[in-house]
PyMOL Python script that loads the backbone (N, CA, C, O; Angstrom):
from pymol import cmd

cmd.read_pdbstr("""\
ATOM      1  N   UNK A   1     290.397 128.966 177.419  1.00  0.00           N
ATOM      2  CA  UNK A   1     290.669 127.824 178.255  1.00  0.00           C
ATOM      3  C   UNK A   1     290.874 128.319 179.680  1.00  0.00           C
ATOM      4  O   UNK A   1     291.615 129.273 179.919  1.00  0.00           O
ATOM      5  N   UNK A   2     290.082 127.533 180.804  1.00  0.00           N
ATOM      6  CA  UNK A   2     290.533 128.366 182.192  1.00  0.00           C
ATOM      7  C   UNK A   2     291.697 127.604 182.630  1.00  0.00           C
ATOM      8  O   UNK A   2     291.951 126.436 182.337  1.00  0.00           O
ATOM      9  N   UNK A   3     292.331 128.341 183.316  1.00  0.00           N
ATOM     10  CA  UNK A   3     293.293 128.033 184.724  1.00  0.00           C
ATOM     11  C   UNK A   3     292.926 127.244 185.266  1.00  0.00           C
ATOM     12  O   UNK A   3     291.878 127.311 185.908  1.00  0.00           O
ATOM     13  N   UNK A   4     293.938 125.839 185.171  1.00  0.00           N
ATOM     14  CA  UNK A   4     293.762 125.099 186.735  1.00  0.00           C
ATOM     15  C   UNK A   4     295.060 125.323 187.146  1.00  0.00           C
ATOM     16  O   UNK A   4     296.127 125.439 186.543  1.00  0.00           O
ATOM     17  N   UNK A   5     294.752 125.357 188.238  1.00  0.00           N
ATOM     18  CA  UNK A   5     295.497 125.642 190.021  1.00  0.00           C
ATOM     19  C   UNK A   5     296.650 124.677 189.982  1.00  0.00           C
ATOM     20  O   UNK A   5     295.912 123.775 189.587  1.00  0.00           O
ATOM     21  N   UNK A   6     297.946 124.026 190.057  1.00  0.00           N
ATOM     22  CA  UNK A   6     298.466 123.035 189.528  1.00  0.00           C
ATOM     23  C   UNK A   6     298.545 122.082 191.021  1.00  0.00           C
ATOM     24  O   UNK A   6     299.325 121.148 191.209  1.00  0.00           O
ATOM     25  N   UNK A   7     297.791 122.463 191.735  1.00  0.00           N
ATOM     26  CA  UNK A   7     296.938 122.116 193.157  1.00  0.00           C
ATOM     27  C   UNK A   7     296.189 120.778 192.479  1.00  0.00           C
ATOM     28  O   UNK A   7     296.493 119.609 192.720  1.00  0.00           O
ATOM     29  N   UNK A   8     295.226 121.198 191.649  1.00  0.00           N
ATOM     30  CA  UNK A   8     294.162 120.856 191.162  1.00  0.00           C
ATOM     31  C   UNK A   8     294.696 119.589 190.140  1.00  0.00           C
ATOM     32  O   UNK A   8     294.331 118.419 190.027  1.00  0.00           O
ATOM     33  N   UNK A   9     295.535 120.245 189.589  1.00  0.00           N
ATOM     34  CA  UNK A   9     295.748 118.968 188.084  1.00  0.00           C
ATOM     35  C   UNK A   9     296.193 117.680 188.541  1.00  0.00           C
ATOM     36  O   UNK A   9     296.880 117.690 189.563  1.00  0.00           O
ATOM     37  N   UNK A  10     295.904 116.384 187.906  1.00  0.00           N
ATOM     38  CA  UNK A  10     296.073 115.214 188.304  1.00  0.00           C
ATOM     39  C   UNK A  10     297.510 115.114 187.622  1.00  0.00           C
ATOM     40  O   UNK A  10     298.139 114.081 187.853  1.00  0.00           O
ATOM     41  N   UNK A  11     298.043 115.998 186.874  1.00  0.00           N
ATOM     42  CA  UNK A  11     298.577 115.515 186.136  1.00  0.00           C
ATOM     43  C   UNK A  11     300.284 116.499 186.964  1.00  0.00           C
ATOM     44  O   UNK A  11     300.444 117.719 186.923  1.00  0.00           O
ATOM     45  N   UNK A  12     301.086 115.676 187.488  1.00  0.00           N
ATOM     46  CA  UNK A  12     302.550 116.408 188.491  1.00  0.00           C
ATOM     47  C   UNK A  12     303.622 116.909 186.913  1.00  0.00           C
ATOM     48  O   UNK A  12     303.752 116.179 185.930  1.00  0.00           O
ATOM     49  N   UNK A  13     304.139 118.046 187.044  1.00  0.00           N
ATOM     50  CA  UNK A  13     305.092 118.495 185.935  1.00  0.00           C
ATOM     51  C   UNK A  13     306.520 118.437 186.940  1.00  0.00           C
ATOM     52  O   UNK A  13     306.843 118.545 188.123  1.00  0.00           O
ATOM     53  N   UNK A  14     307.391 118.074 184.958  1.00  0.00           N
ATOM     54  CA  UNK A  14     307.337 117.339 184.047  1.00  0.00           C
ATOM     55  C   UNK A  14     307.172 115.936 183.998  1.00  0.00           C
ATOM     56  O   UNK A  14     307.810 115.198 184.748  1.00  0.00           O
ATOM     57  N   UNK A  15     306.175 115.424 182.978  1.00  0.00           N
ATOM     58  CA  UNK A  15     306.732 114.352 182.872  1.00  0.00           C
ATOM     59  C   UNK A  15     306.401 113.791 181.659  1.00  0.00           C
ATOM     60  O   UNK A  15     306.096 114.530 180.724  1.00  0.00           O
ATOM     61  N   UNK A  16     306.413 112.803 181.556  1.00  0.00           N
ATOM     62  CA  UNK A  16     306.493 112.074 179.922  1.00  0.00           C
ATOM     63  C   UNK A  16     305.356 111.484 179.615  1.00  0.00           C
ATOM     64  O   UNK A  16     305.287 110.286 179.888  1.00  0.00           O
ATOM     65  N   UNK A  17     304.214 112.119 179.000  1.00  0.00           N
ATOM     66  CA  UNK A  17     302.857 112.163 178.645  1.00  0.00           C
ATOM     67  C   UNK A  17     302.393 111.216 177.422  1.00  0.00           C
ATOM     68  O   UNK A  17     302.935 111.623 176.394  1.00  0.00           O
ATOM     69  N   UNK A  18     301.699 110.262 177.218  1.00  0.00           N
ATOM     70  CA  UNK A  18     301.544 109.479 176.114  1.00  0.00           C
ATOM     71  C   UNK A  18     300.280 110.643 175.486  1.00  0.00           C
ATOM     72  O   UNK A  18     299.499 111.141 176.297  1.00  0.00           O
ATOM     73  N   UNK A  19     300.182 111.014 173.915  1.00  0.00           N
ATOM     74  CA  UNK A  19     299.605 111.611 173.507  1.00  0.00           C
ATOM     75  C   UNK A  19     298.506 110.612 172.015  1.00  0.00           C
ATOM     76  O   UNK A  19     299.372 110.367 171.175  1.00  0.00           O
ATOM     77  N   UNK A  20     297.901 110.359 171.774  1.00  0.00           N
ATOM     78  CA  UNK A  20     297.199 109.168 170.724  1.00  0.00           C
ATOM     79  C   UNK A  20     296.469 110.292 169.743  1.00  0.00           C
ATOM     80  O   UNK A  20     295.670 111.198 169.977  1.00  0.00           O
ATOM     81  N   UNK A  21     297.145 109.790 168.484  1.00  0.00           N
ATOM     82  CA  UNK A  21     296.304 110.438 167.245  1.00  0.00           C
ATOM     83  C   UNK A  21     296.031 109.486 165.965  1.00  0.00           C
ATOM     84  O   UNK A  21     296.814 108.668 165.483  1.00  0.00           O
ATOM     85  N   UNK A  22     294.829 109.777 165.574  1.00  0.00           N
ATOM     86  CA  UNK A  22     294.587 109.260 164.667  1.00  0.00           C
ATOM     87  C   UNK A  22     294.412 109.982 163.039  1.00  0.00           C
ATOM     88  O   UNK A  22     293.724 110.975 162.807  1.00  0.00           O
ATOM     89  N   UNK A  23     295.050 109.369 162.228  1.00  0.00           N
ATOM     90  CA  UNK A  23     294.355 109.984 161.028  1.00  0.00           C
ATOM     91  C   UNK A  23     294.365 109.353 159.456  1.00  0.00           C
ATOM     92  O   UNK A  23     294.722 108.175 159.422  1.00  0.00           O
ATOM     93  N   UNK A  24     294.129 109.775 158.550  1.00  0.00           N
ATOM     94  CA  UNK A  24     293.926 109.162 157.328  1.00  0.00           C
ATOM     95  C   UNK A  24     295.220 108.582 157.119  1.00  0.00           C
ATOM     96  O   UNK A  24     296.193 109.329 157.016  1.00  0.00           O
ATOM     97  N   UNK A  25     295.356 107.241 157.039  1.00  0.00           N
ATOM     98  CA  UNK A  25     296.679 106.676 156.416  1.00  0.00           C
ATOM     99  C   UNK A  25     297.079 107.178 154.997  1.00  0.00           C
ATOM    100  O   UNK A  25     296.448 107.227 153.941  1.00  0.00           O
ATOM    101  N   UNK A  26     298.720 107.639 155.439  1.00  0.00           N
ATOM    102  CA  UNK A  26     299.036 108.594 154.124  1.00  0.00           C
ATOM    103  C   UNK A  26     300.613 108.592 154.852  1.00  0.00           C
ATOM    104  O   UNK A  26     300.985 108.643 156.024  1.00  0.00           O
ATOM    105  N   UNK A  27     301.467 108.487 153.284  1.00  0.00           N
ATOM    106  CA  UNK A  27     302.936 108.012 153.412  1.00  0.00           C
ATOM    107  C   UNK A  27     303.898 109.023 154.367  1.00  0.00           C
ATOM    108  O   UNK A  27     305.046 108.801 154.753  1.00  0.00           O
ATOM    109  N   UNK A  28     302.933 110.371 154.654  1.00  0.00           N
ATOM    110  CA  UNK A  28     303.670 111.342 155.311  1.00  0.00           C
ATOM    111  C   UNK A  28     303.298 111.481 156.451  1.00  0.00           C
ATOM    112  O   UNK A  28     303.846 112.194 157.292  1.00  0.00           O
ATOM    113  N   UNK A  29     301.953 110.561 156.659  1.00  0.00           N
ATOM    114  CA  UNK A  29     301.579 111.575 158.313  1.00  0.00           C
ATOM    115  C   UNK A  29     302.731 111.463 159.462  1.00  0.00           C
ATOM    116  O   UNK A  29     302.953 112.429 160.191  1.00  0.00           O
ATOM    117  N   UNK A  30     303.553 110.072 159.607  1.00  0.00           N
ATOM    118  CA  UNK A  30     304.066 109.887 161.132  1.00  0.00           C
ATOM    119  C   UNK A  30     305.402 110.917 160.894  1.00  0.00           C
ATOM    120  O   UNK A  30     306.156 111.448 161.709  1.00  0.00           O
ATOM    121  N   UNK A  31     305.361 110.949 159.691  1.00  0.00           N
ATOM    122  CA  UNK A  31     306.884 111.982 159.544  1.00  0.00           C
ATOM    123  C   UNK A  31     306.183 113.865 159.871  1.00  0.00           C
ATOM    124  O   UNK A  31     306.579 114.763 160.614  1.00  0.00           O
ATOM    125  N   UNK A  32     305.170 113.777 159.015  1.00  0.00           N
ATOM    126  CA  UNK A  32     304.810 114.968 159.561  1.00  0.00           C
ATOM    127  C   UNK A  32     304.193 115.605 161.119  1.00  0.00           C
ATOM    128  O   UNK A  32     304.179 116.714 161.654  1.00  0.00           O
ATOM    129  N   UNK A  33     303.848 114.620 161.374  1.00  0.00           N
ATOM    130  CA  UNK A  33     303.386 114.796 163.151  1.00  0.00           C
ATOM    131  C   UNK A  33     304.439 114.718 163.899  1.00  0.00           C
ATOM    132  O   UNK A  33     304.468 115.507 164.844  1.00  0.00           O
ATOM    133  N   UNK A  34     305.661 113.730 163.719  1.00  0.00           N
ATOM    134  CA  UNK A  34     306.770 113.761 164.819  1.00  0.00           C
ATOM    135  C   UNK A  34     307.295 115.366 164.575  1.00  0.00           C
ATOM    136  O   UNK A  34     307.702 115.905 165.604  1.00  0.00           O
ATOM    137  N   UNK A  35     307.330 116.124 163.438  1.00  0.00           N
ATOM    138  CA  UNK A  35     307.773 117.281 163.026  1.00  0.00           C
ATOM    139  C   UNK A  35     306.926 118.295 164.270  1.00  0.00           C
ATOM    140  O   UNK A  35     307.486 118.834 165.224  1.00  0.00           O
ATOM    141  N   UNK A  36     305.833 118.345 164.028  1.00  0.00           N
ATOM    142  CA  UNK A  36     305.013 119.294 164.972  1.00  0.00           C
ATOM    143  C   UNK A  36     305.198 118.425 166.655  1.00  0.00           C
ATOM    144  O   UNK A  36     304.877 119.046 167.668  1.00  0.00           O
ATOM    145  N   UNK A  37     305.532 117.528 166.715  1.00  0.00           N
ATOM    146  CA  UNK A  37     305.706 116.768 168.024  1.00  0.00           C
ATOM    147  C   UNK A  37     306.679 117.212 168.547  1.00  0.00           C
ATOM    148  O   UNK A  37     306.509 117.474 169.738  1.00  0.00           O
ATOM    149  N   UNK A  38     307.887 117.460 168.059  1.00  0.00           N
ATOM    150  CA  UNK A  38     309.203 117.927 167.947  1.00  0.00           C
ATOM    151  C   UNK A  38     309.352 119.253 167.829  1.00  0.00           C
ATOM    152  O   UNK A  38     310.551 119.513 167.936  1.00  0.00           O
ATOM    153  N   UNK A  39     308.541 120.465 167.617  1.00  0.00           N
ATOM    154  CA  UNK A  39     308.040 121.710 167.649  1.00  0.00           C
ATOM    155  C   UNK A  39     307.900 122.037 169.175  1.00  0.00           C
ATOM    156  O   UNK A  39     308.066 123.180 169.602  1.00  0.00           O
ATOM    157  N   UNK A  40     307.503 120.695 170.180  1.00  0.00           N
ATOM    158  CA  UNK A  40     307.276 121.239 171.471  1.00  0.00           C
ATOM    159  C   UNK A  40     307.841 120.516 172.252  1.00  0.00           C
ATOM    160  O   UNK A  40     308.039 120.999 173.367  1.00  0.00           O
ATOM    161  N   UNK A  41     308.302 119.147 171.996  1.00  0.00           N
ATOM    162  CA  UNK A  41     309.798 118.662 172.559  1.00  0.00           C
ATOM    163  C   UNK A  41     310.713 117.934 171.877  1.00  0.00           C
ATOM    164  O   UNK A  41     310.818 116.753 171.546  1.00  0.00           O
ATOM    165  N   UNK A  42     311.467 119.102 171.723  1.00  0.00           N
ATOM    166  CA  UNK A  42     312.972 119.230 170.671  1.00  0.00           C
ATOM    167  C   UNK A  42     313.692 117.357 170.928  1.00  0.00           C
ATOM    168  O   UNK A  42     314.376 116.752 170.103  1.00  0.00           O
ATOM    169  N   UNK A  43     313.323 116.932 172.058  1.00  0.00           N
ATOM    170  CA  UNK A  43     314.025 116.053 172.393  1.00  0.00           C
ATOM    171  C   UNK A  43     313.687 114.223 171.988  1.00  0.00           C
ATOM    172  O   UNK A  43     314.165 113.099 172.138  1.00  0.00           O
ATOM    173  N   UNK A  44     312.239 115.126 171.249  1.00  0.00           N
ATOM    174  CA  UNK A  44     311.335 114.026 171.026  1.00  0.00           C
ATOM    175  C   UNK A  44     312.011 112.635 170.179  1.00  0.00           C
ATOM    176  O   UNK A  44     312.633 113.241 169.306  1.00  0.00           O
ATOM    177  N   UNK A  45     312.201 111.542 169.975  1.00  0.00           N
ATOM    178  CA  UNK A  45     312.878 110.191 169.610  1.00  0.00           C
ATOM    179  C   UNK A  45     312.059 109.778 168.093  1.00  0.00           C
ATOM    180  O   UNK A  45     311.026 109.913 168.748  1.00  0.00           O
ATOM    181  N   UNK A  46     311.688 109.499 167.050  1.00  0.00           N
ATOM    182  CA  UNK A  46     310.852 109.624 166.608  1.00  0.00           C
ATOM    183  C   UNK A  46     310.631 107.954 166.469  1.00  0.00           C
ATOM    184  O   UNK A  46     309.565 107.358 166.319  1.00  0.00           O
ATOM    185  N   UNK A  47     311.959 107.415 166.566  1.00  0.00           N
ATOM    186  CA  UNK A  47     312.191 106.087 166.715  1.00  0.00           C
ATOM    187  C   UNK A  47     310.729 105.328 167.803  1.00  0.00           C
ATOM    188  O   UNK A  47     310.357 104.157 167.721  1.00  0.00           O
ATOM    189  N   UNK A  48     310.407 105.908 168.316  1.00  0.00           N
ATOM    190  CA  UNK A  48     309.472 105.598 169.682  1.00  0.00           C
ATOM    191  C   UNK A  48     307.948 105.685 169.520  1.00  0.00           C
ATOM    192  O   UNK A  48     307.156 105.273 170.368  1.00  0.00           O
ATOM    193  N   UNK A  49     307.620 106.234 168.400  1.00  0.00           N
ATOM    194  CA  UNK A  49     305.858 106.130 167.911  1.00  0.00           C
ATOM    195  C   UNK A  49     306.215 105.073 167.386  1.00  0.00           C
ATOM    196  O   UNK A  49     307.044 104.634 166.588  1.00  0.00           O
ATOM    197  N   UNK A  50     304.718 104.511 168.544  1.00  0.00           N
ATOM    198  CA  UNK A  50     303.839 103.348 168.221  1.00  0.00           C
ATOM    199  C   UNK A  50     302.757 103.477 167.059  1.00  0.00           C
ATOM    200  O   UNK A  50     301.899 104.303 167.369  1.00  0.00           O
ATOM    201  N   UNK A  51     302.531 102.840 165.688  1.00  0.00           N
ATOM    202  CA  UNK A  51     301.114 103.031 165.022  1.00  0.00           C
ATOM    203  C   UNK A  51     300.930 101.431 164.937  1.00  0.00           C
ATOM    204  O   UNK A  51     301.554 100.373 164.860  1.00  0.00           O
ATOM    205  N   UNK A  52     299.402 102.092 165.015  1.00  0.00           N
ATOM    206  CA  UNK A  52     298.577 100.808 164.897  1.00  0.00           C
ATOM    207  C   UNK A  52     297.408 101.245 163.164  1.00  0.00           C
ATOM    208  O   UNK A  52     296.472 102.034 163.296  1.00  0.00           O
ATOM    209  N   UNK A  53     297.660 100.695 161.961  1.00  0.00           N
ATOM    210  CA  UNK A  53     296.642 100.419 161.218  1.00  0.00           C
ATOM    211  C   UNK A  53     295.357 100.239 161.472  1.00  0.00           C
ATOM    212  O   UNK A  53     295.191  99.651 162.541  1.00  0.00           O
ATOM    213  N   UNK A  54     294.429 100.499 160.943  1.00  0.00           N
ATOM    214  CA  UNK A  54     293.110 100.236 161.328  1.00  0.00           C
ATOM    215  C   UNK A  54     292.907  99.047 160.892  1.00  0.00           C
ATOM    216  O   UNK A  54     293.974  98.454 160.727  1.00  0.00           O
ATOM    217  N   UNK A  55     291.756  98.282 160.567  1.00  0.00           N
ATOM    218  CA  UNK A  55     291.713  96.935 160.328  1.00  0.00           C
ATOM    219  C   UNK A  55     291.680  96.716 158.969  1.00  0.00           C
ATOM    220  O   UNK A  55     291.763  95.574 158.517  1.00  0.00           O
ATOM    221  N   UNK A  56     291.549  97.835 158.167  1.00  0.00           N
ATOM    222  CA  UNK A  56     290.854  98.190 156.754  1.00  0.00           C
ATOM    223  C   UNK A  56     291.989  99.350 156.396  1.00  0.00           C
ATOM    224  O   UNK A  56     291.731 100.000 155.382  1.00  0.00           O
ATOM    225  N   UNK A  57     292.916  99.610 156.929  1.00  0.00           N
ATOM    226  CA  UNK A  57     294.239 100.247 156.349  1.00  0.00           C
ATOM    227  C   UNK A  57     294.178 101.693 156.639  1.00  0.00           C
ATOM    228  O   UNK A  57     295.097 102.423 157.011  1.00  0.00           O
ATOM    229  N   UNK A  58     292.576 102.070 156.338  1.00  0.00           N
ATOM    230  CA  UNK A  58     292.406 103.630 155.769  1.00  0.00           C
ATOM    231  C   UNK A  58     292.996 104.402 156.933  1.00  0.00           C
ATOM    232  O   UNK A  58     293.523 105.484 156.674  1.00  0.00           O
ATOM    233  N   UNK A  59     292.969 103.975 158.172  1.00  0.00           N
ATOM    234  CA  UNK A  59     293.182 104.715 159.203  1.00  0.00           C
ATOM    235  C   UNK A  59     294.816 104.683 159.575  1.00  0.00           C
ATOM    236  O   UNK A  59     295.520 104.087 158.760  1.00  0.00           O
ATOM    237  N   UNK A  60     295.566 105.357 160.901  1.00  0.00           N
ATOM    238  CA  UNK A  60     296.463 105.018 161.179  1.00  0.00           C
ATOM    239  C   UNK A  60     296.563 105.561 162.764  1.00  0.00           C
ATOM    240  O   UNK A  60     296.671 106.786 162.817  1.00  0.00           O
ATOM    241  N   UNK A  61     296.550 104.942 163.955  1.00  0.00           N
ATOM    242  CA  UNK A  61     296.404 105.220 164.742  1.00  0.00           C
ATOM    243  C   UNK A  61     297.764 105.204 165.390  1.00  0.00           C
ATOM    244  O   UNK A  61     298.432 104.210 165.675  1.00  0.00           O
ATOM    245  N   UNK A  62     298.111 106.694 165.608  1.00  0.00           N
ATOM    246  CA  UNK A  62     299.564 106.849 166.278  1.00  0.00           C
ATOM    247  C   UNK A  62     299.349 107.026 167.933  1.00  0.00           C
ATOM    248  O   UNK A  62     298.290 107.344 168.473  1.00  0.00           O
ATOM    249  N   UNK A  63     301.124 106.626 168.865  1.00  0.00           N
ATOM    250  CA  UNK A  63     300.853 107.825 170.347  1.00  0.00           C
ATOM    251  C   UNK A  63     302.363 107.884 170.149  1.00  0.00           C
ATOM    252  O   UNK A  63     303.246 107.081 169.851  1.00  0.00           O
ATOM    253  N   UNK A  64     302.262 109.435 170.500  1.00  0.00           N
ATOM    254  CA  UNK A  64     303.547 109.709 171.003  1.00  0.00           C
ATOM    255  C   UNK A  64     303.792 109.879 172.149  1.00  0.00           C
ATOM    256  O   UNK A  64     303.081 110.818 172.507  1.00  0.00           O
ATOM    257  N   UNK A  65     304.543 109.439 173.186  1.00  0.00           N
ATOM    258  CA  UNK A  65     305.508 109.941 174.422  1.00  0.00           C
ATOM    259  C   UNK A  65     306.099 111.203 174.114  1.00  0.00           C
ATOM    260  O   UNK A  65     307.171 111.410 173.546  1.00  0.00           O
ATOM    261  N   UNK A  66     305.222 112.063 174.581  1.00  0.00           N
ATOM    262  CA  UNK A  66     306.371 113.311 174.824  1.00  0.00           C
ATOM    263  C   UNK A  66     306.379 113.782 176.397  1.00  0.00           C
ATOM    264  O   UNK A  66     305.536 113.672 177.288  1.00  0.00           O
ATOM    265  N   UNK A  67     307.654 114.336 176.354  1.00  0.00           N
ATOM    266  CA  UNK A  67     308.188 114.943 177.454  1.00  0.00           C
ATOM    267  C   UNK A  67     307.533 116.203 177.810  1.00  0.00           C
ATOM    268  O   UNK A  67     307.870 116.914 176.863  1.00  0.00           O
ATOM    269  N   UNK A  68     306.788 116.952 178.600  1.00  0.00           N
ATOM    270  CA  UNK A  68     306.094 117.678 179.237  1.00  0.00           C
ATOM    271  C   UNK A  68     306.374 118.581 180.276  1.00  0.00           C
ATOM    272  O   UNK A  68     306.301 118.034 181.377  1.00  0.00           O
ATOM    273  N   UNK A  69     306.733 120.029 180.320  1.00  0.00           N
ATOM    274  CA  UNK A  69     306.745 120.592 181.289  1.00  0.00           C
ATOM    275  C   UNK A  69     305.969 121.077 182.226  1.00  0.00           C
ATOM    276  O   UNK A  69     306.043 121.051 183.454  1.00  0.00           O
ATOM    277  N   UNK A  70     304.974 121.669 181.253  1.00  0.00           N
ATOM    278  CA  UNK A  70     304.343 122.205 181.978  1.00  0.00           C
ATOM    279  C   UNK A  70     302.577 122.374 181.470  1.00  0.00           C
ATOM    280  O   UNK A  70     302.649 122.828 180.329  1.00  0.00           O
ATOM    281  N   UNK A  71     301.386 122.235 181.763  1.00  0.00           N
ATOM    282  CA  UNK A  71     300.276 122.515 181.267  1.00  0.00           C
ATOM    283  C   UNK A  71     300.589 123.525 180.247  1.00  0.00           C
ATOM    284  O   UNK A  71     301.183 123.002 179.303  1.00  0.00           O
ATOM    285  N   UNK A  72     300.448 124.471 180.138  1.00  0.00           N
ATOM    286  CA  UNK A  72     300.460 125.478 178.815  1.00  0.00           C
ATOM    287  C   UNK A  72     301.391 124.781 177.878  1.00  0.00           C
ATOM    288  O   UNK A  72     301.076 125.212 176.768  1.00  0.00           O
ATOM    289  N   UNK A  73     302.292 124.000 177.751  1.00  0.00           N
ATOM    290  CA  UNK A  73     302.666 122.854 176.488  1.00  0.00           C
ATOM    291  C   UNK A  73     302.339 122.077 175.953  1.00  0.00           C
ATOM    292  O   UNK A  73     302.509 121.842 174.757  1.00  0.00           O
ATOM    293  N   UNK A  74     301.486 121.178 177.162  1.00  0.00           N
ATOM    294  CA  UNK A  74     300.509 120.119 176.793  1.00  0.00           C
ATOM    295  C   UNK A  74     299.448 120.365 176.354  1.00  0.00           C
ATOM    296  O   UNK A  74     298.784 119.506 175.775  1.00  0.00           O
ATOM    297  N   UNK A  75     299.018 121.664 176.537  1.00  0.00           N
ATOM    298  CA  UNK A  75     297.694 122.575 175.899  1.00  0.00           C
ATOM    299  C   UNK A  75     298.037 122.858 174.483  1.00  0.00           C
ATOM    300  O   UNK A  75     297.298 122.402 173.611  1.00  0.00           O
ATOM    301  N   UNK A  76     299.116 123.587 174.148  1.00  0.00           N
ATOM    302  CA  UNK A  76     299.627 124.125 173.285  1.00  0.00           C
ATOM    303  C   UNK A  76     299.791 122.950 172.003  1.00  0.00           C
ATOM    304  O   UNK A  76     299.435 123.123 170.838  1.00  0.00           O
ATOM    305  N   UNK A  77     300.302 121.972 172.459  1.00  0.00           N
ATOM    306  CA  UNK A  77     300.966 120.281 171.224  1.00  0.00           C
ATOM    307  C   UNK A  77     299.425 119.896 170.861  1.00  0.00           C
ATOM    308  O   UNK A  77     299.025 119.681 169.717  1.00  0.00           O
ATOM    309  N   UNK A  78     298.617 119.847 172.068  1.00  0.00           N
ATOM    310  CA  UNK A  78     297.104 119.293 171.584  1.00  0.00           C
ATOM    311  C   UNK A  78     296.275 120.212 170.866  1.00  0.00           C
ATOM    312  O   UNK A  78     295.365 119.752 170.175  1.00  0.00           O
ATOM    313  N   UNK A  79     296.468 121.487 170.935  1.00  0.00           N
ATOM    314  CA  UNK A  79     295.299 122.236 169.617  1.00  0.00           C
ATOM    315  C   UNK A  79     296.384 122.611 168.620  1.00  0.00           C
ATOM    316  O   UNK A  79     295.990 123.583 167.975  1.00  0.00           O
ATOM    317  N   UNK A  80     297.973 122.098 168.128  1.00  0.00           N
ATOM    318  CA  UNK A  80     298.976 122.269 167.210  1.00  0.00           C
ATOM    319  C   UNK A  80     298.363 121.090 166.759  1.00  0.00           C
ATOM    320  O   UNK A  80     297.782 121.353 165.706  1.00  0.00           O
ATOM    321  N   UNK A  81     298.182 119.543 167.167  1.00  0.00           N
ATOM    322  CA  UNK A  81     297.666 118.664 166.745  1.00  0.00           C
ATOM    323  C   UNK A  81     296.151 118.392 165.642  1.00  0.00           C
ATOM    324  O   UNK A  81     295.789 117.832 164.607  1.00  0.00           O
ATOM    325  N   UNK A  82     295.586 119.411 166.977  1.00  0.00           N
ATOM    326  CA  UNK A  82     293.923 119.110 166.423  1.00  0.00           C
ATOM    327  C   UNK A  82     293.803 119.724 165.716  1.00  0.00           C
ATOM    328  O   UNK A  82     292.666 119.568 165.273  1.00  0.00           O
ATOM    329  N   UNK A  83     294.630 120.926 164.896  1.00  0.00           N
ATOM    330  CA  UNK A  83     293.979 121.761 164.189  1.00  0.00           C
ATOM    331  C   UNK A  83     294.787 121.706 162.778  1.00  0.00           C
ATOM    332  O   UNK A  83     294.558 122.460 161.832  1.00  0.00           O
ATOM    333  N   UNK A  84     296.082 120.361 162.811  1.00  0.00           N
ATOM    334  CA  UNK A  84     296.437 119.542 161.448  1.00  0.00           C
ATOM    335  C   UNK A  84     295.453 119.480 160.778  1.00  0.00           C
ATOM    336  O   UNK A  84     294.530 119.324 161.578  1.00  0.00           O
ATOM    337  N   UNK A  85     294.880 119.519 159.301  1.00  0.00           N
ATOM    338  CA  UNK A  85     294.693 119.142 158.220  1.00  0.00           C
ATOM    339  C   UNK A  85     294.913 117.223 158.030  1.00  0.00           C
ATOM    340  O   UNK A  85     294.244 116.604 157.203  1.00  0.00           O
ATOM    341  N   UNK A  86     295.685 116.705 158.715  1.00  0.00           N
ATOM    342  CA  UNK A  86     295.581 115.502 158.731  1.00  0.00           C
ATOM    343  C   UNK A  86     295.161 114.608 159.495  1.00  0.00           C
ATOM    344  O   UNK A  86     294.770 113.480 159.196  1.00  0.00           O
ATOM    345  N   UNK A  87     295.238 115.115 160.536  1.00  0.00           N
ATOM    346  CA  UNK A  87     294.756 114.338 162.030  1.00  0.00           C
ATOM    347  C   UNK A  87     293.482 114.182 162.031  1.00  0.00           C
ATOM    348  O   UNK A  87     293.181 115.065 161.229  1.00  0.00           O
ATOM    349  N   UNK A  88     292.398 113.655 162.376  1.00  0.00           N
ATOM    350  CA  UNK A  88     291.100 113.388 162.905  1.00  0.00           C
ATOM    351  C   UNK A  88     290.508 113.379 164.437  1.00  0.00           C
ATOM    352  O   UNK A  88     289.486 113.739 165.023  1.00  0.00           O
ATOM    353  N   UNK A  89     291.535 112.865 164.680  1.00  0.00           N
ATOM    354  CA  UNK A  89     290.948 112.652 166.417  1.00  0.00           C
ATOM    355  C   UNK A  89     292.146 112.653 167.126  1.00  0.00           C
ATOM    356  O   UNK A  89     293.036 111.968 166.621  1.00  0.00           O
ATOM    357  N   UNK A  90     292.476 113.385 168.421  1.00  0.00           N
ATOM    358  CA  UNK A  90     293.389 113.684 169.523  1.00  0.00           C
ATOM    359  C   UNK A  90     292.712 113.042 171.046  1.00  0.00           C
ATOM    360  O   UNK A  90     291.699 113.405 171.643  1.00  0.00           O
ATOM    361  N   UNK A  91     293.466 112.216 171.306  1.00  0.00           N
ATOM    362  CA  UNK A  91     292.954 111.901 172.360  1.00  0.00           C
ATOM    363  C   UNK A  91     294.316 112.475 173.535  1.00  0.00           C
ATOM    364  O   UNK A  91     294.184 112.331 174.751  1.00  0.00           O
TER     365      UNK A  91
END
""", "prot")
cmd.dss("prot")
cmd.show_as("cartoon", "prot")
cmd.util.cbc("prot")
cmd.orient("prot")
């Protein structure tokens, strides 16, 4: 992954980042993702994920608000995410 310049990033640290995942509806995922969500901010609420069902159930479309310091965290939560066994898609 290269270096951006924090010149460059649109994105000003810290701050409180909405993160959207989707994956196979299953009785453990939002408990198991706030777990790895909470792996990179301890402070995370779990009370505060939004899911949305798909229209047909199978799916379950979560976002979490997490708190953000710095790029190399927000890098770090998104390939801890993408590379779940349960998740499908990280936006």
């Amino acid at each position: 992954m290269t270096d951006i310049d924090p010149q460059d990033s649109l994105i000003t640290y810290p701050c409180d980042f909405p993160i959207k995942v989707m994956g196979k509806a299953h009785e453990h995922l939002v408990q198991t993702l706030v777990e790895v969500v909470q792996g990179f901010d301890p402070g995370f609420d779990p009370a505060s994920v939004e899911q949305r069902p798909s229209s047909r159930g199978n799916y379950l479309g979560l976002t979490f608000v997490v708190h953000v310091v710095s790029r190399e965290q927000l890098d770090a939560l998104y390939r801890a995410l993408h590379a779940h066994d349960m998740v499908s898609i990280v936006l």
